[in-house]
C-alpha positions as CSV (number, residue, x, y, z in Angstrom):
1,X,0.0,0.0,0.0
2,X,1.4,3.7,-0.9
3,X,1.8,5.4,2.3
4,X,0.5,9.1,2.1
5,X,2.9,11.8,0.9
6,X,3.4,14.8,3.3
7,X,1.7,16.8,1.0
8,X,3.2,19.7,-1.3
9,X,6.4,20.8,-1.1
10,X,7.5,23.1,1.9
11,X,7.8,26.5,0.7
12,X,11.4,28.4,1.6
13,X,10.2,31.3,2.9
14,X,7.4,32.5,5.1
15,X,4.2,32.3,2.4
16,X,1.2,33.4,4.8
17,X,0.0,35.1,8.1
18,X,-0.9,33.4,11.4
19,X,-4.2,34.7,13.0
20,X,-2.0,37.3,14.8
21,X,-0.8,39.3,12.2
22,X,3.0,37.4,12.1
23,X,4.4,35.9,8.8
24,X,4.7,32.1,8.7
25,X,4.6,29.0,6.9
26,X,1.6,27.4,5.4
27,X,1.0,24.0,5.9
28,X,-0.1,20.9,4.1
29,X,-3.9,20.3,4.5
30,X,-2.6,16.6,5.8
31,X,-0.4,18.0,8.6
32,X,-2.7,21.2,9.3
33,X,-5.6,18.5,9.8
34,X,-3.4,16.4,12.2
35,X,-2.4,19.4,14.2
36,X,-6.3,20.4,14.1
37,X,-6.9,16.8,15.5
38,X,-4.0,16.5,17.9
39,X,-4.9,20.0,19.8
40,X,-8.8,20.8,19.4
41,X,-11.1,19.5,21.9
42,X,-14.0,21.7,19.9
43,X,-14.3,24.3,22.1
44,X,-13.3,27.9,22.4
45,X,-9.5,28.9,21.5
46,X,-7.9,32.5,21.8
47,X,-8.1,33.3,18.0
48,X,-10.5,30.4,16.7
49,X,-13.9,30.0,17.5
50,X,-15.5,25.8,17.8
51,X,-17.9,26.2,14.8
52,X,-15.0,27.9,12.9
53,X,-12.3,25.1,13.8
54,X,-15.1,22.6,12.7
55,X,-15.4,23.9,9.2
56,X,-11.9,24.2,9.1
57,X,-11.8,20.3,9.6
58,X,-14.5,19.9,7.2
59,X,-12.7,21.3,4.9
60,X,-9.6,20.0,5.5
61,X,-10.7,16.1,5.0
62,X,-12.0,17.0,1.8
63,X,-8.6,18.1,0.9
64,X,-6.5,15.6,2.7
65,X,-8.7,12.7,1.3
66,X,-10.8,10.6,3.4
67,X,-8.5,7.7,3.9
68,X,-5.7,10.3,5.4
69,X,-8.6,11.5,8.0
70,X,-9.7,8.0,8.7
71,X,-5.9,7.4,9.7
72,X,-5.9,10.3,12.0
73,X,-9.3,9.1,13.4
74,X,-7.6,5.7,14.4
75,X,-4.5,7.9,15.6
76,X,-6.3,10.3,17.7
77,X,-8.4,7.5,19.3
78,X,-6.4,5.0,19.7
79,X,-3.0,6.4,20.1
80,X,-3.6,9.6,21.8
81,X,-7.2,8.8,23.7
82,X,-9.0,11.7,22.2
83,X,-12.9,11.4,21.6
84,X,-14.8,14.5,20.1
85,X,-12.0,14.9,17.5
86,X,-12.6,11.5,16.1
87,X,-15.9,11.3,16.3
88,X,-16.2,13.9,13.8
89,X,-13.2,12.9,11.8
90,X,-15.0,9.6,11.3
91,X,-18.7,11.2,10.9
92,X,-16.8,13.6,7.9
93,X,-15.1,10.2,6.7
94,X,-19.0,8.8,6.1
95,X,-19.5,12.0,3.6
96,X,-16.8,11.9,1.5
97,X,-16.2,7.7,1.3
98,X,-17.8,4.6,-0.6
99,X,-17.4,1.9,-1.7
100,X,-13.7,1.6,-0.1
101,X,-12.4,-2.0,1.1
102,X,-11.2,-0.5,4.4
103,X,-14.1,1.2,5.6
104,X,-15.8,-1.4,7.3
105,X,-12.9,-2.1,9.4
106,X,-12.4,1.6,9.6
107,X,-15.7,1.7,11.5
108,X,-15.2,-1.2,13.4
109,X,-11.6,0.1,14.5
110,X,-12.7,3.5,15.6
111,X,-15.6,2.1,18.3
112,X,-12.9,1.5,21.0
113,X,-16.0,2.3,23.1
114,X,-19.2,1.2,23.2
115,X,-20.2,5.3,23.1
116,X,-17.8,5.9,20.3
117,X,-20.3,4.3,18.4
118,X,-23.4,6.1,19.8
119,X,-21.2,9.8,19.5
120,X,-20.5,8.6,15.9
121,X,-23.7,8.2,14.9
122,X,-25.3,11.5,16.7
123,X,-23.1,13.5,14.9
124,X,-23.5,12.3,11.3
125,X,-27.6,13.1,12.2
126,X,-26.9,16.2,13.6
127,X,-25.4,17.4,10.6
128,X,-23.5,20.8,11.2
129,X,-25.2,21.4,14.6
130,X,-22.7,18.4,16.3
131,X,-21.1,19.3,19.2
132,X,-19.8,17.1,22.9
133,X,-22.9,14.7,23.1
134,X,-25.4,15.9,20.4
135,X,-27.7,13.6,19.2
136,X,-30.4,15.1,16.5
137,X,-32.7,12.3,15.4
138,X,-35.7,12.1,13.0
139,X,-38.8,10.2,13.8
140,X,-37.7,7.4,12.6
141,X,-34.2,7.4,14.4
142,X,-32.1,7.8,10.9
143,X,-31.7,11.2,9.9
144,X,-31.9,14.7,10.6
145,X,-29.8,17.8,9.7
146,X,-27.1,15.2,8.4
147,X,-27.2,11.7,6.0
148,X,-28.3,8.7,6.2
149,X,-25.5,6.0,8.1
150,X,-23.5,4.6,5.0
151,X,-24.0,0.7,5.0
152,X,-20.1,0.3,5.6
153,X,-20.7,2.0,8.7
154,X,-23.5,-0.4,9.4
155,X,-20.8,-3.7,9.1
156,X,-18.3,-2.0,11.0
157,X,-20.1,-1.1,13.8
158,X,-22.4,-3.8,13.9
159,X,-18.9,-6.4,13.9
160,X,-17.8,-4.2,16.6
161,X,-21.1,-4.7,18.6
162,X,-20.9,-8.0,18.5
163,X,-17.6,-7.9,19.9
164,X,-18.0,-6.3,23.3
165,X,-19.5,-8.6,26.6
166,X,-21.8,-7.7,29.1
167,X,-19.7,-5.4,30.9
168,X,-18.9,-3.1,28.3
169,X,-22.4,-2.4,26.7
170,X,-23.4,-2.8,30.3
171,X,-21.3,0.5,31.4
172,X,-22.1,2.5,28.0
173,X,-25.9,1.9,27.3
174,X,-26.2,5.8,26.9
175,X,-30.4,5.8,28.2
176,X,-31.6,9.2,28.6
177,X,-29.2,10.2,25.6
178,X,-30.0,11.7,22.6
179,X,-28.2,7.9,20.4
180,X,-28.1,5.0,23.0
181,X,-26.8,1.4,22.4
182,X,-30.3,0.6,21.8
183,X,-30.7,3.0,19.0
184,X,-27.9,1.8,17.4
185,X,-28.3,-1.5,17.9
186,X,-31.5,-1.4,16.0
187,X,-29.6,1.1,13.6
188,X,-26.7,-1.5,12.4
189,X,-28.8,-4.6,13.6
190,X,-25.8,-6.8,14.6
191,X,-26.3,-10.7,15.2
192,X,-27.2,-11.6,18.6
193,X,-25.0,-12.6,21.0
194,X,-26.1,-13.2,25.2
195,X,-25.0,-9.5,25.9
196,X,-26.6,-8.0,23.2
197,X,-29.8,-10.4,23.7
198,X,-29.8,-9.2,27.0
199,X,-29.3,-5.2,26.1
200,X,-32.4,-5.7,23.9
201,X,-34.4,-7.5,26.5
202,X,-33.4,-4.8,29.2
203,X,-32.0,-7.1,31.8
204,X,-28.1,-6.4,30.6
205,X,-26.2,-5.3,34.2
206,X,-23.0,-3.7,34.7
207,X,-20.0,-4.3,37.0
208,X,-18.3,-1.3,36.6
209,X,-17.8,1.1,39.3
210,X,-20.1,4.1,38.1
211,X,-22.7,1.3,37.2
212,X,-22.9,-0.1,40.3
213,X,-23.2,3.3,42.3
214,X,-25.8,3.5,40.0
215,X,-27.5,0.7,40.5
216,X,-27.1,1.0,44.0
217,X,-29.2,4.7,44.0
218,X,-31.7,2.5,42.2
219,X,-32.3,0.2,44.6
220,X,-32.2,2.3,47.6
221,X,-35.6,3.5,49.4
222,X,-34.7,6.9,49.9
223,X,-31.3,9.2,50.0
224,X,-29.8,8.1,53.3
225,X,-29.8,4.2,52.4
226,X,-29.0,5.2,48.6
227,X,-25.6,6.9,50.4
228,X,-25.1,4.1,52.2
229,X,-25.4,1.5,49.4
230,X,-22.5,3.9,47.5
231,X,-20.1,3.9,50.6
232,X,-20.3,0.1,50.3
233,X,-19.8,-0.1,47.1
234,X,-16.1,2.1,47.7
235,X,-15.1,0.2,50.8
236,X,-15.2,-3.3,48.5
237,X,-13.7,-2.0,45.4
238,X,-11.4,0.5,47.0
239,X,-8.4,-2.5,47.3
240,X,-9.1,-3.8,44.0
241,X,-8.9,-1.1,42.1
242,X,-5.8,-0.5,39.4
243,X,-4.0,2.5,40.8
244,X,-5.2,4.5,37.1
245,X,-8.6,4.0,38.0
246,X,-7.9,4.7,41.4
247,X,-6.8,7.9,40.8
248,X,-9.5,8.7,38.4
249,X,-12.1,8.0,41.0
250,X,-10.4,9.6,43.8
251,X,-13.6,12.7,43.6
252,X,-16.1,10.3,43.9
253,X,-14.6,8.0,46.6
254,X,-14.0,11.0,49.1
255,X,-17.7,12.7,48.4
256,X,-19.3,9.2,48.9
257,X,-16.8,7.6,51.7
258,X,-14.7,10.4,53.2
259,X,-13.7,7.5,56.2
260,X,-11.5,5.9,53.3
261,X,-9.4,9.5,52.8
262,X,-6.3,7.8,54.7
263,X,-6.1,4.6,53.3
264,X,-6.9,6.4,49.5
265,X,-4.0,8.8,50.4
266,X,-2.3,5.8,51.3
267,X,-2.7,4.1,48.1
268,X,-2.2,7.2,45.9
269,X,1.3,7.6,47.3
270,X,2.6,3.6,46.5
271,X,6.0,4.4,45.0
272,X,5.6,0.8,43.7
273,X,2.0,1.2,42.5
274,X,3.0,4.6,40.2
275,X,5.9,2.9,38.8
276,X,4.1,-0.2,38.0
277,X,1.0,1.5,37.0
278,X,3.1,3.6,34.1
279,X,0.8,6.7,34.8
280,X,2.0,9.6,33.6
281,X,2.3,12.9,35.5
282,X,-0.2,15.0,33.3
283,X,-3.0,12.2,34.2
284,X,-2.7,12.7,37.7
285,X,-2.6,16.5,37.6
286,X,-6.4,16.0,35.8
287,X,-7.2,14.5,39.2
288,X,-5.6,17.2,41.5
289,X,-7.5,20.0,39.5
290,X,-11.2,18.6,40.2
291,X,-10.5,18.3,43.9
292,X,-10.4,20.5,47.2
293,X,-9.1,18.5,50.0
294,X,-6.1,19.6,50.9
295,X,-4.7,15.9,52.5
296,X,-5.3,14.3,49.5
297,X,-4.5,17.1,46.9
298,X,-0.8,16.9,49.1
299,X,-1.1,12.7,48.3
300,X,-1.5,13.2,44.9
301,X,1.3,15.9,44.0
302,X,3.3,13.7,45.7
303,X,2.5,11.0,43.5
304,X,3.0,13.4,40.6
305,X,6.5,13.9,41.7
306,X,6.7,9.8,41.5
307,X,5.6,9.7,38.2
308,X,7.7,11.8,37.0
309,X,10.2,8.8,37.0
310,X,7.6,7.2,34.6
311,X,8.7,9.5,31.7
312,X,11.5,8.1,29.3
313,X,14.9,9.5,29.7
314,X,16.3,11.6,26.9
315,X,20.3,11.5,26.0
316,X,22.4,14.6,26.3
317,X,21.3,18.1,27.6
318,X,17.6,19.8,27.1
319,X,16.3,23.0,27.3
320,X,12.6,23.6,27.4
321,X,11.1,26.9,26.6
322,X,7.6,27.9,26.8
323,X,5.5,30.9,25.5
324,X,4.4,33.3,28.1
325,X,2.5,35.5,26.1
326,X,-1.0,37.1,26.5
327,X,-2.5,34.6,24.1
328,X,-1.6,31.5,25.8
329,X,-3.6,32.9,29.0
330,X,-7.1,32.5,27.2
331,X,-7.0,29.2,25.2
332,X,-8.2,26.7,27.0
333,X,-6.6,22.7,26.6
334,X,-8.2,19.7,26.5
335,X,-10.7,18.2,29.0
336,X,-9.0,20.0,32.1
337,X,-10.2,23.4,30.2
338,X,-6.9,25.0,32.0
339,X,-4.8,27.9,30.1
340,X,-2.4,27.1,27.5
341,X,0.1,29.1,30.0
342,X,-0.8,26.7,32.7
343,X,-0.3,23.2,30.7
344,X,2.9,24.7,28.9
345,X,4.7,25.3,32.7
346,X,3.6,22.1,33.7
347,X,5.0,20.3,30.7
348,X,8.2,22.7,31.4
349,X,8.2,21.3,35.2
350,X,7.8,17.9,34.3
351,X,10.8,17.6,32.2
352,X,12.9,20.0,34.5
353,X,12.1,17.7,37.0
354,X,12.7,14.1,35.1
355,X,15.1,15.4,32.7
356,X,17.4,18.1,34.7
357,X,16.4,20.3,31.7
358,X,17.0,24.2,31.8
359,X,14.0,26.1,31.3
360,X,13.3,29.3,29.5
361,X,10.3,31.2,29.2
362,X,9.6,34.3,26.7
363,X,7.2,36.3,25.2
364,X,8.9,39.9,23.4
365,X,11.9,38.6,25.7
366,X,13.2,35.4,26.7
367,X,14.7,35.0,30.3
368,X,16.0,31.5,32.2
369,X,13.5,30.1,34.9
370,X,15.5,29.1,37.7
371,X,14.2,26.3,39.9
372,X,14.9,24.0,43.1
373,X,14.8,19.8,42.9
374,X,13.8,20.3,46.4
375,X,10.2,21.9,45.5
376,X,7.1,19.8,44.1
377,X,7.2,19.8,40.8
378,X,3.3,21.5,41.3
379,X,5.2,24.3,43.0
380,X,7.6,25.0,40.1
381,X,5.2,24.9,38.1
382,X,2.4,27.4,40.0
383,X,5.8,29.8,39.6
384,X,5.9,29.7,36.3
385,X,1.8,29.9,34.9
386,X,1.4,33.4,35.4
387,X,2.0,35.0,32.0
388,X,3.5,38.3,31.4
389,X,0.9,38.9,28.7
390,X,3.9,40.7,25.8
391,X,3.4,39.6,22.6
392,X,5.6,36.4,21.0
393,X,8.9,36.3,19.6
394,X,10.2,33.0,19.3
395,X,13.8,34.1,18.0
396,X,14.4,35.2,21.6
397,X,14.5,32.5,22.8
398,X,18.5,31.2,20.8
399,X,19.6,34.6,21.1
400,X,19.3,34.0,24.7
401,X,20.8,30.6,25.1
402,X,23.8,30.2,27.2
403,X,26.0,26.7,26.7
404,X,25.7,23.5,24.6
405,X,22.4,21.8,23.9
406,X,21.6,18.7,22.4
407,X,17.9,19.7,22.0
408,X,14.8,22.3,22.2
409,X,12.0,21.7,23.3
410,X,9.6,25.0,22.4
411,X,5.8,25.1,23.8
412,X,4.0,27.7,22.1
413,X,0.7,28.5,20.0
414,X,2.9,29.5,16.8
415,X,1.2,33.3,16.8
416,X,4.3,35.2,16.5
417,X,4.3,38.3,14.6
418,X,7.5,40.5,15.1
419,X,11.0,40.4,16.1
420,X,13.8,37.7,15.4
421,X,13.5,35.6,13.0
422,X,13.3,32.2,14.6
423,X,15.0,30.4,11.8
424,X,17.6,33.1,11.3
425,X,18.7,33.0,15.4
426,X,18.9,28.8,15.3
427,X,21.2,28.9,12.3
428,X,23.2,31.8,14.5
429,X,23.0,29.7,17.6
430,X,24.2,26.7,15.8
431,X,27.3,28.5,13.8
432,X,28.4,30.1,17.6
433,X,28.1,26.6,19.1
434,X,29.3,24.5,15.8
435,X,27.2,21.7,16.5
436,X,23.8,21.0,15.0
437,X,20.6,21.7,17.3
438,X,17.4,19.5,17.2
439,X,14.6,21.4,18.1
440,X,11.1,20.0,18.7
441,X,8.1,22.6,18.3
442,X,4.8,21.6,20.2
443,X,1.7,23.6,18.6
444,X,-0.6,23.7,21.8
445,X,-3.4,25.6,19.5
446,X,-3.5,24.3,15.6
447,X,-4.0,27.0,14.3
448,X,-2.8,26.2,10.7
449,X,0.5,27.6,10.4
450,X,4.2,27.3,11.5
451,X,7.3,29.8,12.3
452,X,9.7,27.2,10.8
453,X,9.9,25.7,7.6
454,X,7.9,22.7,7.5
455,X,10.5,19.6,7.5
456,X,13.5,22.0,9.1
457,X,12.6,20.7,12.2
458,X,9.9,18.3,14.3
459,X,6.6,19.7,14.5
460,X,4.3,18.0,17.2
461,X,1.0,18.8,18.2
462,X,-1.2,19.2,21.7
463,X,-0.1,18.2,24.9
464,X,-1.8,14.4,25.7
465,X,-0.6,11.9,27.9
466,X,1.5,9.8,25.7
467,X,3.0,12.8,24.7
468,X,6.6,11.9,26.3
469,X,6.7,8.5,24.3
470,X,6.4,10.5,21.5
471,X,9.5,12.9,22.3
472,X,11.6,9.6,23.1
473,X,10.9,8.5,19.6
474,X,12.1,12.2,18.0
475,X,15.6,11.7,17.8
476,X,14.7,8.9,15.0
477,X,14.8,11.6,12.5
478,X,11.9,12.1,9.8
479,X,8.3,13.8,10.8
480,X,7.6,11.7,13.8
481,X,3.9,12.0,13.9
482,X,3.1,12.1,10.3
483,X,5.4,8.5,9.9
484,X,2.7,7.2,12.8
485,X,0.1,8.3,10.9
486,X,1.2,6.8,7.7
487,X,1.7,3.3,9.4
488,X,-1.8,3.1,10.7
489,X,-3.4,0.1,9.3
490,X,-7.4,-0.6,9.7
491,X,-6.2,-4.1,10.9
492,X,-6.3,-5.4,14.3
493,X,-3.0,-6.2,14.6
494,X,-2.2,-2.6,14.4
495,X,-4.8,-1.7,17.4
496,X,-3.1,-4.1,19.3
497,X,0.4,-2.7,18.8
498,X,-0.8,0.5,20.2
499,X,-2.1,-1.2,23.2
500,X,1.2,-3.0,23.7
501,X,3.3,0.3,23.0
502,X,1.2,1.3,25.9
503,X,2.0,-1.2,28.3
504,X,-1.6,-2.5,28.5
């Protein structure tokens, strides 16, 4: 099979404008459309609105071909654990596909969920309206606003329903939403197996945690014994957890049993548990930000600190510099809905802490962020989060650099529009130091354009939590993340690859 080409050549010089005014490079629809998938969680960004970034992706698919898209789908969701983005990848993927060999397995690839499915579905009815969770549905449950489901879509998905048990269509049956398993199960009409004879017949139960807290407000008389029937359900499962889920739940185990605080605290700060668990710092920050209590917001920086161990261990010196600038304060990242500021100085702790890295922050000016071993890595990070609000000149940032390094790391939203010319003060840096530099550029926003030539250096996108794999794998050479999006296969095996990559 002919892998995908990165798209047209890159041009030399700076051929357009970013949304701030600054000139920059264009990119390929292929790689604007992975950055758009890697960073947008569909929702408000500093110079982008959701409706705009979503017929920007519209758009994009068209141009990038369907089959590219349906690779990024795959990518996003499998790879990188992204939802919204690949739902509407794959809903775009039903418009401008037929009659393709791989889109049955497409289909049946994407639904790593049970409500992948159902949020698939809800957005190719709901047309241009889709959003997090829409569902638009005629009277008869096919169409509305959007087209009707594309009979390859009706294979793949009804292969993949036949494929999950009890306890996953159990967990994800979706009543009370606008597409539930029911509705699709009549939709794709897969062949019955016990779980889905069961779904159909109503009497399907689930084991999972939030199922059975469910279940247990069902069968309770009134609120007191429905409280009491939750707190139960903790103090059995609270030891059997996996230290992910653990963590995951930690909101919902202290509102329901607040008694179990010590031995959760307890159990949160396992050395052994982290390391063996491979969780990555950034997942267990998602858990400190939803919670209050300071005894257990304490247990779980520490563990943060542990985890930090977790990330892969890069040869030779780093620096890491982050964007401070006043644009970074108002776009919001991923499901956390935190400031690009704040995610950027966390990433910037993170490897300072795990990698001994130098870090430098900048906006008009660049300046070195010193920082102690001895602090949390929260608390070098809370230093560091409150921007200076100047505008952005990346070029700073090597005209500033004291030393040898082996790499850059740069964590920025790409909207630079005066000053040093980036390029020009990394060929400068590099002539001073006569040694080449690698940098790394992370786009935290996507929004369509670059301050380096395309291919002069590695371009990632967003901030997710496998996102430290993927800087282990740069010094490989080539673009790193459109190579991973070029191997994808719509094959099982490949699925399972990802999972092992993963260490699940």
């Amino acid at each position: 099979m002919v892998l995908f080409s990165r798209g047209r050549k890159a041009p030399k010089k700076p051929d357009t404008h970013n949304l701030a005014g600054g000139r920059a490079y264009s990119l390929s629809p292929q790689r604007e459309l992975l950055d758009i998938a890697l960073t947008s969680k569909l929702q408000r960004q500093f110079y982008r609105e959701p409706d705009e970034t979503m017929r920007r992706v519209r758009r994009l698919v068209k141009e990038a071909g369907p089959e590219f898209a349906a690779r990024c789908a795959l990518y996003t969701r499998h790879r990188m654990g992204l939802r919204s983005i690949s739902h509407l990848l794959a809903a775009e993927v039903s418009r401008r596909a037929s009659g393709e060999q791989w889109l049955s397995d497409f289909y049946r690839l994407v639904a790593r969920r049970p409500d992948d499915m159902r949020e698939i579905i809800a957005c190719i009815m709901g047309g241009p309206e889709f959003g997090e969770g829409v569902a638009r549905k005629s009277g008869k449950g096919r169409k509305r606003n959007g087209h009707a489901l594309p009979n390859s879509l009706k294979r793949g998905f009804a292969r993949r329903f036949e494929q999950f048990d009890e306890y996953q269509l159990g967990a994800y049956r979706g009543e009370g939403q606008g597409v539930s398993l029911v509705d699709v199960m009549r939709l794709v009409h897969p062949r019955e197996t016990e779980a889905i004879r069961k779904l159909k017949d109503g009497t399907l139960r689930s084991q999972k945690q939030d199922a059975k807290l469910t279940r247990s407000g069902q069968l309770a008389d009134n609120a007191e014994s429905a409280a009491q029937l939750k707190r139960e359900v903790w103090h059995a499962e609270i030891e059997r957890m996996g230290y992910n889920a653990l963590v995951m739940n930690a909101r919902g185990i202290l509102a329901s049993a607040p008694e179990l605080k010590g031995r959760l605290c307890e159990r949160i700060e396992d050395a052994e548990a982290v390391r063996r668990s491979l969780i990555q710092p950034l997942q267990i920050y998602r858990a400190y930000r939803e919670l209050e209590d300071r005894q257990l917001r304490l247990s779980l920086s520490r563990a943060i600190d542990l985890a930090c161990a977790n990330v892969p261990r890069f040869e030779g010196r780093t620096l890491v510099a982050f964007d401070e600038s006043g644009s970074m304060t108002a776009w919001t990242h991923g499901d956390m809905k935190i400031p690009a500021i704040e995610y950027a100085s966390l990433f910037a702790a993170i490897l300072a802490r795990s990698q001994d890295a130098d870090v430098i922050s900048f906006d008009t000016t660049a300046r070195y962020r010193k920082y102690d071993l001895g602090n949390t890595t929260l608390s070098i990070a809370e230093d560091w989060h409150v921007a200076r609000g100047g505008g952005t000149d990346m070029g700073t940032i090597f005209s500033r650099m004291r030393g040898k390094y082996d790499r850059v790391i740069v964590l920025t939203d790409m909207q630079s529009w005066y000053g040093v010319d980036p390029e020009k003060a990394a060929a400068l840096y590099e002539k001073k130091q006569r040694r080449p530099l690698k940098i790394y550029s992370f786009d935290l926003t996507g929004y369509g354009t670059a301050l380096f030539r395309p291919g002069s250096i590695q371009m990632l996108s967003g901030v997710s939590f496998g996102v430290f794999d993927t800087i282990a794998r740069l010094d490989q050479g080539g673009d790193v993340l459109m190579d991973e999006v070029n191997a994808v296969r719509f094959t099982d095996e490949w699925v399972q690859s990802v999972r092992d990559s993963h260490g699940k």
